[in-house]
N, C-alpha and C positions, 0 to 999 in steps of 0.2 A: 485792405483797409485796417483789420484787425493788427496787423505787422507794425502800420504805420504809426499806429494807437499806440502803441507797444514801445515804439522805436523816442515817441517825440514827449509823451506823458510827460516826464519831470522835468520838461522846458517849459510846456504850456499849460499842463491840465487836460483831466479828459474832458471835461467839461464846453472847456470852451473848444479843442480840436472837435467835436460832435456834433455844435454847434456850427462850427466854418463849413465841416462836411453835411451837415443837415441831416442825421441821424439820432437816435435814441440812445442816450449815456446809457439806458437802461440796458439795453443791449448787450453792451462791450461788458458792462457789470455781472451781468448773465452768464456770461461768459466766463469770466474770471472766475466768477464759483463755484460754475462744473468744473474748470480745471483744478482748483482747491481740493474739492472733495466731489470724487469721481457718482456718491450717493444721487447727488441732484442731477444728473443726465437723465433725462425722459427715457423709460421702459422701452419706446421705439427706436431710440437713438442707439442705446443699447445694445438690442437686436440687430440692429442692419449694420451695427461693426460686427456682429459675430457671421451675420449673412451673405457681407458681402465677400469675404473672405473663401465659402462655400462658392457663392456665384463666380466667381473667379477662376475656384479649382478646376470645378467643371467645365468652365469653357478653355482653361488652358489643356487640361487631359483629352479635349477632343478636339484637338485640335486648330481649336478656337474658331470652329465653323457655327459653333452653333448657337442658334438663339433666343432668346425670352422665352418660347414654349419649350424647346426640348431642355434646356435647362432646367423650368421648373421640373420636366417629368424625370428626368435626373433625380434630383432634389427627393421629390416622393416614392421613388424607385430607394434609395438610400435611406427611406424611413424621418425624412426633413419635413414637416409639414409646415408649409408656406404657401402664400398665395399668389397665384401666377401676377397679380398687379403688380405685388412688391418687387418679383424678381424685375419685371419691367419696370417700375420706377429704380431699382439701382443701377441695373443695366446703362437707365439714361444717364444716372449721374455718375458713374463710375466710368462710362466709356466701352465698356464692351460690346462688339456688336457679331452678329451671325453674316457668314456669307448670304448675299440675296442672287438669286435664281436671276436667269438672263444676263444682256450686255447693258451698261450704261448706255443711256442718251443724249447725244454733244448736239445741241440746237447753234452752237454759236463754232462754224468754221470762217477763219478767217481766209478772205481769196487773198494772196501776195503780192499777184500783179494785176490785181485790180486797183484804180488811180481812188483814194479816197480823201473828201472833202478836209480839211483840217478839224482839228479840234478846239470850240471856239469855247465850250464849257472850264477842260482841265479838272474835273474830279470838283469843280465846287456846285451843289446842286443846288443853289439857291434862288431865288425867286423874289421881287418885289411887288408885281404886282398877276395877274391873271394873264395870260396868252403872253409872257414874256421868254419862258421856256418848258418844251415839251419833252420828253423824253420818249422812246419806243424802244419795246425788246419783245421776247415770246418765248413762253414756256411750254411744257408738255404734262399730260395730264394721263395718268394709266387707268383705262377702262375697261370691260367687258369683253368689247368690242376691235380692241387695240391702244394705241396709242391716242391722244388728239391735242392738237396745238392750238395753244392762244397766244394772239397777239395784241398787244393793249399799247396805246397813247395815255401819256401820265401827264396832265398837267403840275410840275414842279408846284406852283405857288399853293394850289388848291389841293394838292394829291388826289387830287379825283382824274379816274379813269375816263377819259374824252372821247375814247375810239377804242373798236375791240372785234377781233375777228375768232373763227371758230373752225380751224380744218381739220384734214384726216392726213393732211401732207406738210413740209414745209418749204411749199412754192412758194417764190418773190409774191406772185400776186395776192395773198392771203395777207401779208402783213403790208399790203400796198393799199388792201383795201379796209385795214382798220387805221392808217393815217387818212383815207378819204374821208373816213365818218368823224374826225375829230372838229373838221370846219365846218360841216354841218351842225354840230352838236354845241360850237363856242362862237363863231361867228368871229375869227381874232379881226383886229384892225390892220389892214394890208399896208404897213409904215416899214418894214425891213427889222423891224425890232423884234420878232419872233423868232427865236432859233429849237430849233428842231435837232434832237441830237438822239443818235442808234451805237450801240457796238459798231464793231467793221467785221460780222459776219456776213458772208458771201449772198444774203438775200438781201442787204441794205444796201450793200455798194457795185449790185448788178448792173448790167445796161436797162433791164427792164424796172427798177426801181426808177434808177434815176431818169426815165424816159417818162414817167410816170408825172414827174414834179410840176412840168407846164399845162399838163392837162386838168392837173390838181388846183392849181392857179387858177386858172381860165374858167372853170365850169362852179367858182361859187356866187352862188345865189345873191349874195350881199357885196359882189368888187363886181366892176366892169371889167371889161374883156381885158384880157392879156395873152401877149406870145410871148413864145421860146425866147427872146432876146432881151424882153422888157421883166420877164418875173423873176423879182426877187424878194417874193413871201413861200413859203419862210427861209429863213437861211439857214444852211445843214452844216452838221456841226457831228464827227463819231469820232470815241472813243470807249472807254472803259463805263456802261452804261448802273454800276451797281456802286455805292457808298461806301465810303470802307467802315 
């Protein structure tokens, strides 16, 4: 943004480009007169160009395994006296990180030749009104104890979580049974206009998910009976379930 400030100033003004961007002239001003005169840069601003510089070395001389603590103790080992937050706050802004202990966790395997529904979303997550579209995915949670997986139903319009399950596995039936609790919890209108939309990881486009859907149908409290050949609430819809 500062670049752009930079680039268009003697067309427009800073003024008014700060304005169109909705930012503070004061700012870019700011700015301009630490560059000027290196004096007005804040004491800490200072510091953390000469610290991160340090923080760097040391994670490159070790191979760059290592992280936020053993760099500080680096650091006070070499007679640096700094505080373990700071190395951690440059760390985050600078990008360097420590190897982390154990394997990654992939929640989303896609099956290849399992047959999946279309994509009736296409990456636009938008919403008009309530129970228009739902989304579902599940994450993983590191505890004490192990691993543990959630599974949640978003309602798009509202962002609020509709349905939500809690395992120690990632069986189809756990994330089968935080889509049951979402029609309990909203009550949609059984009209065809609700689309339901998951990734196409191998617990969504299962036989047992989708064996799932008529029973799902059928057993709420607020529609009359439906079978296998008559339900079409809600309509499924996977692809790419995250925003860019």
């Amino acid at each position: 943004m500062r670049a752009f400030i930079d680039a268009q100033r003697e067309h427009f003004g800073v003024e008014p480009i700060c304005r169109a961007l909705q930012v503070a002239p004061s700012g870019y001003w700011r700015r301009a007169a630490r560059l000027r005169n290196p004096a007005l840069v804040p004491q800490r601003a200072r510091r953390d160009a000469v610290l991160i510089d340090q923080v760097q070395r040391v994670h490159r001389a070790n191979l760059q395994v290592y992280g936020a603590r053993k760099v500080w103790r680096q650091l006070h080992r070499e007679g640096m006296a700094v505080a373990r937050c700071t190395v951690e706050r440059l760390m985050r802004l600078k990008g360097p990180q420590g190897v982390r202990r154990g394997k990654a966790v992939r929640t989303t395997t896609p099956d290849a030749k399992a047959p999946c529904p279309l994509d009736r979303v296409n990456r636009q997550f938008h919403a008009e009104r309530p129970n228009q579209l739902w989304v579902s995915d599940f994450t993983y949670v590191s505890t004490w104890q192990g691993m543990v997986y959630v599974a949640f139903v978003i309602d798009v319009y509202a962002r609020f979580i509709v349905g939500w399950r809690v395992s120690s596995s990632m069986r189809t039936d756990f994330v089968l049974d935080a889509l049951e609790q979402a029609p309990y919890a909203r009550k949609p209108e059984r009209d065809g206009a609700l689309i339901h939309h998951s990734d196409r990881g191998s617990q969504y486009v299962s036989i047992r998910y989708s064996s799932g859907w008529p029973r799902l149908a059928s057993s709420r409290r607020s529609a009359p009976r439906a079978t296998a050949a008559t339900t079409r609430w809600p309509r499924r819809s996977t692809g790419c379930t995250r925003p860019s």
